[in-house]
C-alpha positions as semicolon CSV with decimal commas, in nm:
position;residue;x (nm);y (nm);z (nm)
1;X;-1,402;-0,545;0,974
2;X;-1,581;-0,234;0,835
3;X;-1,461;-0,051;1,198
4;X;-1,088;-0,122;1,075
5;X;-0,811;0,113;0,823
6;X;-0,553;0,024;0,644
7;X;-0,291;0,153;0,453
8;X;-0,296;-0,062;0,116
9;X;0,037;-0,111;-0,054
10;X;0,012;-0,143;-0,426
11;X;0,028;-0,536;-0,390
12;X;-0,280;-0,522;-0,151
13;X;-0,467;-0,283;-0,371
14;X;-0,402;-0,521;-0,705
15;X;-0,493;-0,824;-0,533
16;X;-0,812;-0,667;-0,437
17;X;-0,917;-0,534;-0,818
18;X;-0,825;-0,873;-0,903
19;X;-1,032;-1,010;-0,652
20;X;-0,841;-1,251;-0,461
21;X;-1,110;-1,424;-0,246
22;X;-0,796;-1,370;0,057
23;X;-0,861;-0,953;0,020
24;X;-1,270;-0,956;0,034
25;X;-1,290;-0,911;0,440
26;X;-1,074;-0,589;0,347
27;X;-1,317;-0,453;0,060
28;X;-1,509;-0,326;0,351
29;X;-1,229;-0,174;0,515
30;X;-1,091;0,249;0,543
31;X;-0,833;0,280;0,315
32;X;-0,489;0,498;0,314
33;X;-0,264;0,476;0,056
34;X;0,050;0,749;-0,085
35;X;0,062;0,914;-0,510
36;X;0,374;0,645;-0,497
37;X;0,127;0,352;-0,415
38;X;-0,147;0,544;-0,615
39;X;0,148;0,573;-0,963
40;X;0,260;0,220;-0,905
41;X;-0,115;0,075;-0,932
42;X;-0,185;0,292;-1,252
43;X;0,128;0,210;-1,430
44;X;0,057;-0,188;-1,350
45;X;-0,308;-0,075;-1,429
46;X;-0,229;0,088;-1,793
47;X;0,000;-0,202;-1,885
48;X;-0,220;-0,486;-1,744
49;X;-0,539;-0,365;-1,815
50;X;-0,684;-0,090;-2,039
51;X;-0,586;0,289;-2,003
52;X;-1,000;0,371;-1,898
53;X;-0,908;0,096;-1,590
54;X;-0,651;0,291;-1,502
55;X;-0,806;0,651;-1,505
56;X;-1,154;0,511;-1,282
57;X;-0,935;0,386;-1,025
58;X;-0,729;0,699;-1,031
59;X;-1,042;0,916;-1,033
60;X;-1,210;0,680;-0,742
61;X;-0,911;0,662;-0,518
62;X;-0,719;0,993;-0,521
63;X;-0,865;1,144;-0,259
64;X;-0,734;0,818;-0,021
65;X;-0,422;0,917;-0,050
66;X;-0,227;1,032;0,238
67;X;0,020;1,319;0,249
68;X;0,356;1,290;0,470
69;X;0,648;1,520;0,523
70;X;1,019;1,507;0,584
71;X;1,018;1,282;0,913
72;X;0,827;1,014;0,700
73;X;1,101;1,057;0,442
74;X;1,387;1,054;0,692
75;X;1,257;0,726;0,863
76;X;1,164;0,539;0,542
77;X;1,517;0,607;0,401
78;X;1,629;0,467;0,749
79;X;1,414;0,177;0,742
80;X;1,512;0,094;0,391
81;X;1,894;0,079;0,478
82;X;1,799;-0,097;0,758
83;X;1,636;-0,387;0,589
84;X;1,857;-0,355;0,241
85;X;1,889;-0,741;0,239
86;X;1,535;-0,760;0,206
87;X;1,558;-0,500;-0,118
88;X;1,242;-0,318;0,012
89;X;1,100;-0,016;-0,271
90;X;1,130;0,261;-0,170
91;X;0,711;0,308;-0,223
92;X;0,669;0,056;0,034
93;X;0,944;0,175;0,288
94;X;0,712;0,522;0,337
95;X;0,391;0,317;0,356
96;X;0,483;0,117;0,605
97;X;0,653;0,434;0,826
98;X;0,336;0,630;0,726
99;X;0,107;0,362;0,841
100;X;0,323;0,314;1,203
101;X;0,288;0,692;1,220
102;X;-0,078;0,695;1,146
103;X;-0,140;0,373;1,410
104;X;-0,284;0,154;1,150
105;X;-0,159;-0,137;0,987
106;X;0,017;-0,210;0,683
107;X;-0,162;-0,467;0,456
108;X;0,050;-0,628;0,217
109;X;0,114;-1,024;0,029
110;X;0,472;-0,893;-0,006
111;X;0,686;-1,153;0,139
112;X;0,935;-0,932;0,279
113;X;0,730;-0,809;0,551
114;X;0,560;-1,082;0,664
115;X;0,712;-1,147;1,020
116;X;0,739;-0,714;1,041
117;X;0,523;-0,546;1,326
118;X;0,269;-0,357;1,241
119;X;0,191;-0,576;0,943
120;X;-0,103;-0,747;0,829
121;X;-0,016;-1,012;0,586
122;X;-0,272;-1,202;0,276
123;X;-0,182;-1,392;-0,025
């Protein structure tokens, strides 16, 4: 799997500091992520963990984050009302547009988008 990217939503990128024995084939793997994904995993991070936790993986994974602009906005915000009775975040509505428009998947445990396209799916 080290050929393969993925964008990591927060979920994916917990599970695999935590080391869920279902995320180690994607230790190996590129990784994209957003700031949102990159705020929501230092906030769980600082509250879970210890502040220092927080700041290495900020200071190791900054530079994987992807930018976007306006159409990524305009389609998550469509997406989102699209799929409101699956109460999507709004951080995960722009990964997973972000990661259609970058032609790479969107790994995720989150429930909600387990029967999506473009989604790869672990526990």
């Amino acid at each position: 799997m080290t050929d393969k990217t993925y964008f990591f939503d927060s979920y994916a990128v917990i599970e695999t500091i935590k080391g869920n024995p279902n995320y180690i084939v994607y230790k190996k793997c590129g990784v994209v992520l957003t700031k949102l994904v990159l705020f929501e995993v230092y906030f769980k991070l600082i509250k879970e963990f210890t502040e220092a936790d927080a700041n290495k993986f900020l200071a190791e994974s900054y530079n994987l984050a992807a930018d976007f602009g306006s159409d990524v906005i305009k389609y998550a915000a469509k997406f989102r009302l699209d799929n409101m009775n699956k109460n999507l975040s709004m951080t995960d509505c722009v990964g997973y547009v972000l990661s259609k428009n970058l032609g790479i998947k969107f790994l995720t445990g989150d429930e909600q988008f387990k029967s999506m396209e473009n989604v790869e799916f672990a526990k």
